[in-house]
N, C-alpha and C positions, 0 to 999 in steps of 0.2 A: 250733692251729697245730703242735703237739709233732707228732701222728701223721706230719703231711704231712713233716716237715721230716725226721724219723726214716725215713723213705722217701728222703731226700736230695733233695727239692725246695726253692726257695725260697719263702715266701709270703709276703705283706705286705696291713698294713692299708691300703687308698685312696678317694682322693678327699676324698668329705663329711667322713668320722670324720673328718681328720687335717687338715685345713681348720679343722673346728669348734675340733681341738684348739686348735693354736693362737692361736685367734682366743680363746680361754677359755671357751669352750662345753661344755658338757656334749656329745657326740657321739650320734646318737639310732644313725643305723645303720652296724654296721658291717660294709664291704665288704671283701671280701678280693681281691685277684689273685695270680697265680702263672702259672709256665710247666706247669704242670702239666694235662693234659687233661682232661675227663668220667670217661673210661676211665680212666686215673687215679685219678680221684678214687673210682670204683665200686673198685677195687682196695684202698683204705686204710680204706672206709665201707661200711656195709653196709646201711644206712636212709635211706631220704632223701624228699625234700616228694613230694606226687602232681603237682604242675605241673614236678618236675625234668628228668622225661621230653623235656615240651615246651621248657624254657628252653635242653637242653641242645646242641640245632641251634645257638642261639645265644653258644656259649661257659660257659655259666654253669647249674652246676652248685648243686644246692640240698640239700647233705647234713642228716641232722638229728643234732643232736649234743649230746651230755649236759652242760648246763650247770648247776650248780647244783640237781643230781637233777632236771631236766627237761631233755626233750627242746627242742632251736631248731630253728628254720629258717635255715642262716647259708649265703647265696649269696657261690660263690665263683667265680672270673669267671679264664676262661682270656688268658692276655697275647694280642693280636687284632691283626692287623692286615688293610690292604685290597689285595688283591689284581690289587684294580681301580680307577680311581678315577673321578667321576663322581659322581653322586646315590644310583646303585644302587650303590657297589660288591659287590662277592665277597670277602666277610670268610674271614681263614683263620688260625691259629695261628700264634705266633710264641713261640720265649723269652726278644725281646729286651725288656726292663722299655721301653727309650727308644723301642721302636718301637710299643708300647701305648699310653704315653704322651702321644704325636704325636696322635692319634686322638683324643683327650679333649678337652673344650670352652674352658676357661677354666686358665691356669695355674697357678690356686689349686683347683684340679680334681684337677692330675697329682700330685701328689707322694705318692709311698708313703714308708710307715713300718713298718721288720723289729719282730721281738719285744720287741727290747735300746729300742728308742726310738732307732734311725736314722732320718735322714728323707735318702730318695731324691729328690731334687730338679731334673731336668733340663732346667726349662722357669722358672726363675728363679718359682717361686712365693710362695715365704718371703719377696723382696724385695717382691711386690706386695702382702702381707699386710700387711707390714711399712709400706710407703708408701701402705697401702689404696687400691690399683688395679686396676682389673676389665682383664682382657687376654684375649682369646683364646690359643691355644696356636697359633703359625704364623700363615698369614693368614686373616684374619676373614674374607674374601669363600668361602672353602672352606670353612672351620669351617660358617657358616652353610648353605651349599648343601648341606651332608650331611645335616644336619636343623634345615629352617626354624623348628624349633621353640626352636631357640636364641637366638632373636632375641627371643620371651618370656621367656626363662631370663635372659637378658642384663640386660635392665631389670628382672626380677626382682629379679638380686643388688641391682644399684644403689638399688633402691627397698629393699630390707630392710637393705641393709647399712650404707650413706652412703657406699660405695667413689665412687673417679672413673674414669669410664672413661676409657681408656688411647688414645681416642681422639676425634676433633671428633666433630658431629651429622653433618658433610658424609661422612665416610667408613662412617660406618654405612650412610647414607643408601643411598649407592651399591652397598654389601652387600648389602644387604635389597632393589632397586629390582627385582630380575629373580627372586626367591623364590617358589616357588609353596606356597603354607599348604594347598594344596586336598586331598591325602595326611593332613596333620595331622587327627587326629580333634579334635571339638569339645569335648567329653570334657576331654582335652591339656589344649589350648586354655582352657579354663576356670577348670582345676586352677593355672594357672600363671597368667591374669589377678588370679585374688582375691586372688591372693599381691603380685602387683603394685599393685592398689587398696589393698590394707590392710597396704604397706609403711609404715614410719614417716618414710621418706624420699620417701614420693610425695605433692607436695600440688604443686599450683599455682607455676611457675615453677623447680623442684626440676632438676637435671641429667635425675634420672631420668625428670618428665614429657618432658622433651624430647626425648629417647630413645626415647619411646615415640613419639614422631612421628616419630623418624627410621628406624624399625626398623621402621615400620608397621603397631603393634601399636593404634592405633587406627581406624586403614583395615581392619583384618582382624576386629576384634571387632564391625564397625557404628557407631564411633562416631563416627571423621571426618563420615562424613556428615552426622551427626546433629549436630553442633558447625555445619561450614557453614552449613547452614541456618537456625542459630541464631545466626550470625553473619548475617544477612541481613533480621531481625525489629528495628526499631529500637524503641526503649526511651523512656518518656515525660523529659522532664528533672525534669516536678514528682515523679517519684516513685524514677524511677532514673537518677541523676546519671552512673552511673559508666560507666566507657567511652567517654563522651563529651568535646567538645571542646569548650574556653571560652575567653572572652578576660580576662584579667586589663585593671584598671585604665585600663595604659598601652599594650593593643591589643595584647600579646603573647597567641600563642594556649597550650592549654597543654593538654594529656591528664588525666581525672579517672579516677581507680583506687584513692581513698582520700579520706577524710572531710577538706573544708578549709573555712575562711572563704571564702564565695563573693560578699563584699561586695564590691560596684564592677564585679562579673563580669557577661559575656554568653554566655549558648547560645549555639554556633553549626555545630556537630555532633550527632547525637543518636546514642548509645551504643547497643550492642548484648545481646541475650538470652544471646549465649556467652561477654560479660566478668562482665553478674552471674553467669552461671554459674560461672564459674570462681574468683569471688570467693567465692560460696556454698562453692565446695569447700575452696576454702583454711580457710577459716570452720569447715567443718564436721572438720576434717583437724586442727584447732588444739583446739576442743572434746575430739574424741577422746581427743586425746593431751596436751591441757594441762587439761584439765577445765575444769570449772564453778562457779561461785557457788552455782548453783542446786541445793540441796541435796534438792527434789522431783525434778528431773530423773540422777540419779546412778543408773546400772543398769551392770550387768555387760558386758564388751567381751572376745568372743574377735574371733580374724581374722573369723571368718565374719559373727559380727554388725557389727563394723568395714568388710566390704565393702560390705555394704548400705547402710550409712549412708553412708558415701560413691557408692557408684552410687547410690541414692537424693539425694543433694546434687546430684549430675550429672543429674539425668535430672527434675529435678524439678518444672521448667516447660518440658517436652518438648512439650506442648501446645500453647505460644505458636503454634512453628514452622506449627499446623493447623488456626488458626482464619481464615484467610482471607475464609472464607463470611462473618464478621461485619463485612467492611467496613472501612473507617476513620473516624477522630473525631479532632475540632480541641478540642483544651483550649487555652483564652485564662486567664492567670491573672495577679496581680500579684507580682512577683519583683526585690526589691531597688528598689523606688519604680518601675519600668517595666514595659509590659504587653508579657509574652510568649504569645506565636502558636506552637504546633505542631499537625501534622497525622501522625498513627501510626496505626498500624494496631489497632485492638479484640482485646482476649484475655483479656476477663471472664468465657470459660469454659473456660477454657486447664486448670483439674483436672482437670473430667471427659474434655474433651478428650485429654487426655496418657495418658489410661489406655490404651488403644489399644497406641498406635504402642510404649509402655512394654513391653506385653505381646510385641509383635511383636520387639523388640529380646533379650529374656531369654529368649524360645522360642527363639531362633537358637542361644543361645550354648548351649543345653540346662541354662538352668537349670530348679532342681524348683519346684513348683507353690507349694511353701511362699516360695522365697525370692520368685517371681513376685505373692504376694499379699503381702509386705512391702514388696515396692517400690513397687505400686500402691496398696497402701492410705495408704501416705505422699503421694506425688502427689495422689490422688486430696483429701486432707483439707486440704492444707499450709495451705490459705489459709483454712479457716473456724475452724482453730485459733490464726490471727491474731486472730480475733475475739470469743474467748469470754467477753469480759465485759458481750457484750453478744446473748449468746441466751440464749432463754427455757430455762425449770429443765430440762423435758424433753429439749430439745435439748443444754443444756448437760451434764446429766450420761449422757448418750449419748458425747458426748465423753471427756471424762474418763472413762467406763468402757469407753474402746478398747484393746482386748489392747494397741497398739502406743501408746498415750499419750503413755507420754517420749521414744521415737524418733521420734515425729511432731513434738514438739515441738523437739527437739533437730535434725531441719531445718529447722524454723519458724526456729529463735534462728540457724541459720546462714545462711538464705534474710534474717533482717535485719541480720545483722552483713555480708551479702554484699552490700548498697544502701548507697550514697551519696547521702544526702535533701538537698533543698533548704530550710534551715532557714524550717520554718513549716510544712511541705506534710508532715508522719510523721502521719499521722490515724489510722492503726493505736496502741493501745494497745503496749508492748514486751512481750517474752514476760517478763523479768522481773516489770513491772508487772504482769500478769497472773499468773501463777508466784506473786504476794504479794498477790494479791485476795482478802480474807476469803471470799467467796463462789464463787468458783475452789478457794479450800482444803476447804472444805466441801462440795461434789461429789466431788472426789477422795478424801476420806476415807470416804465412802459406797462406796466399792468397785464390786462388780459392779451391772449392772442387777437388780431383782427380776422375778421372772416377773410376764407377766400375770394379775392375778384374775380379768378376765372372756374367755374364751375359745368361739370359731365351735362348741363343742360347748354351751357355755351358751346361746347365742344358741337353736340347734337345741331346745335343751332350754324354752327361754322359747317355742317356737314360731315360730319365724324359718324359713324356707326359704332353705338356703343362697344365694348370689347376690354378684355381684359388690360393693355396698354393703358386704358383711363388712369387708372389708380396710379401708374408711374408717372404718369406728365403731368396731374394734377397736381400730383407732391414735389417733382419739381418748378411747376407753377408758383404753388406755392413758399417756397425758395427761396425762390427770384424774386417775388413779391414781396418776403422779410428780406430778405437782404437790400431790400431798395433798390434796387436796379430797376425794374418793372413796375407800373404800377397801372397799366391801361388793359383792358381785354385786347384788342385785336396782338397789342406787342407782347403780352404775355402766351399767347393761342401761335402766336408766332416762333417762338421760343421753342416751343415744344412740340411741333406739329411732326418733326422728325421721330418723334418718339410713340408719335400714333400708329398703330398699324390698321 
């Protein structure tokens, strides 16, 4: 700041850094503004980034400058204002601090800070810090229109922060109702979603999920839709109580969204696929960030692995929604001394089903190939890792030796804390109980799979003509090999030689 200032310019620290500051943050980047030009700024420096060239159409100037015997990249951002107003304006120079400041998003956004530790203030920031309040700078309906992408930024804070926005859902609502995202790259877009999934303030009934429905940030990402239609998939009552409607004792009806004494009670509504979903997430949102008992399940949590799990909690009987084809099915069963009648709809292969539409959903947002086989490969298992105390060695330690083990598990344990059972009717083992099955511990502690001993070039080598049989004898080779029974080629090639054609 010396050089600039020694030139007789003003300069100041803004935005993030001086937000962070006094929220007690350590500050990660810090921004600089000034009335000071490009041209300028070429006049007091003499080195600067290879992208300064291009940044500097837009104000902002990228000098490199000797910090602690190295060179920085430190972006310094000419005072701006619009010339025009609209969506497109005609950005142009200004050296007034308050006319920069108008332009900037949120009024814990604007406030600069000189050398000495002043703090420039002219959009009441410090007070909303102070009463942790999210606020546009002016009115939210132009804030937004200049960049839709604010409307991500918005529920961002709120989801990372626990601020309150400074506003109802109704007037977001009406901000955001005529915004076109369709300019916004998806890129953007996604960069500023995970941030909102794996806020610590975003779970299930939170200000900031609601926000996110009124700012249309789950209409934009594909998810509305995906929720409606899951709103739309009715839910058995012997198995998922919750969402649904009963009658207590004395014929009062009453909403189920939590674990209760259902004696003397009647069904008389059947719940839906988007309440346990949204139970799962809370589930899964509490896990996260309150942990676990389960001291097998305990693995490391950045955001990024945090979002998965959670859009993975979301998305994880995505499938229901697209089993149609399988019809419907009447369960008759006995429930508090009387016999109940439902008719629902079949989604006994609603995992593999959900891989699909899974896939289709995380190519949109442009996510990569790695986080796309995290989310699927959870969907795809949730439900057979309900039940591992009761498959065979082979299959079970196939299980247990899945790269993704405890994150599969750890939506399993939020997919059942995310149901409300009808006591009698939990036939699933718990994850805990299983999680403490002598025999569950002892797969997991064998680690990876072992390679196969007998392999299609042994077969070849024994005199086999390759052929489609391969791939069945190998796999029961392989079998026989975890289950210990085999463990030589000629006895294993022996084994199986019946199954060669």
């Amino acid at each position: 700041m010396k050089p600039i200032e020694e030139k007789g310019f003003k300069i100041f620290f803004v935005g993030g850094c001086v937000r962070d500051e006094l929220l007690g943050k350590e500050p990660h980047d810090l921004d600089l503004a000034g009335s000071l030009t490009p041209k300028d700024l070429h006049s007091i420096f003499t080195k600067f980034s290879n992208v300064s060239k291009n940044a500097e159409q837009f104000g902002v100037t990228i000098p490199l400058i000797e910090i602690n015997g190295k060179l920085e990249e430190i972006e310094i951002a000419t005072f701006r204002k619009d010339e025009t107003k609209g969506r497109h304006p005609v950005i142009g120079f200004t050296t007034d601090l308050v006319e920069d400041a108008s332009r900037r998003d949120f009024t814990i956004n604007a406030m600069y800070e000189d050398k000495d530790g002043n703090i420039i203030d002219p959009f009441g920031g410090q007070k909303d810090i102070e009463q942790k309040a999210l606020r546009f700078v002016g009115n939210p309906k132009e804030r937004l229109e200049e960049d839709p992408l604010r409307a991500f930024r918005f529920v961002r804070f709120l989801a990372k922060t626990g601020f309150t926005a400074a506003y109802d859902t109704e007037e977001i609502k009406r901000a955001c109702e005529d915004l076109d995202f369709s300019e916004v790259s998806k890129e953007r877009m996604l960069k500023e979603f995970k941030q909102i999934i794996a806020g610590k303030f975003f779970t299930y009934k939170s200000e900031a999920f609601h926000f996110a429905y009124a700012a249309r940030i789950f209409e934009v990402v594909g998810l509305l839709d995906i929720f409606e239609k899951m709103d739309e998939v009715e839910q058995a009552w012997r198995w998922h109580a919750e969402g649904s409607v009963f009658k207590d004792p004395e014929g009062k009806e009453f909403f189920v969204m939590e674990q209760r004494d259902f004696t003397g009670c009647t069904p008389v509504e059947h719940g839906s696929v988007l309440a346990h979903t949204f139970l799962t997430f809370a589930e899964m949102h509490k896990i996260i960030f309150e942990g676990t008992n389960i001291a097998e399940l305990k693995i490391d949590l950045d955001e990024e692995k945090i979002f998965l799990l959670k859009i993975a909690a979301l998305l994880h009987d995505i499938g229901k929604i697209h089993c149609q084809h399988q019809g419907m099915k009447t369960n008759k069963f006995i429930f508090d001394g009387k016999e109940i009648e439902e008719t629902i709809q079949k989604v006994s292969e609603h995992s593999q089903t959900g891989i699909e539409p899974a896939i289709e959903f995380c190519k949109a947002l442009r996510m990569s190939n790695e986080e796309i086989h995290f989310i699927c490969s959870i969907i795809a298992h949730h439900m057979e890792f309900h039940e591992l105390q009761k498959l065979s060695d082979e299959h079970l330690w196939r299980c247990t030796a899945h790269p993704l083990f405890k994150e599969i598990m750890l939506v399993a344990l939020a997919d059942e804390r995310g149901g409300v059972k009808l006591e009698g009717f939990d036939e699933r083992g718990s994850v805990s109980d299983i999680m403490n099955d002598k025999r569950v511990k002892d797969f997991i502690s064998r680690g990876p799979l072992p390679k196969p001993i007998l392999t299609g070039n042994d077969l070849i080598k024994f005199g086999k003509k390759p052929s489609p049989s391969f791939k069945k004898a190998l796999d029961a080779a392989f079998k026989a090999q975890i289950n210990g029974k085999l463990t030589d080629k000629g006895q294993l090639f022996r084994s199986v030689k019946n199954i060669l054609k």
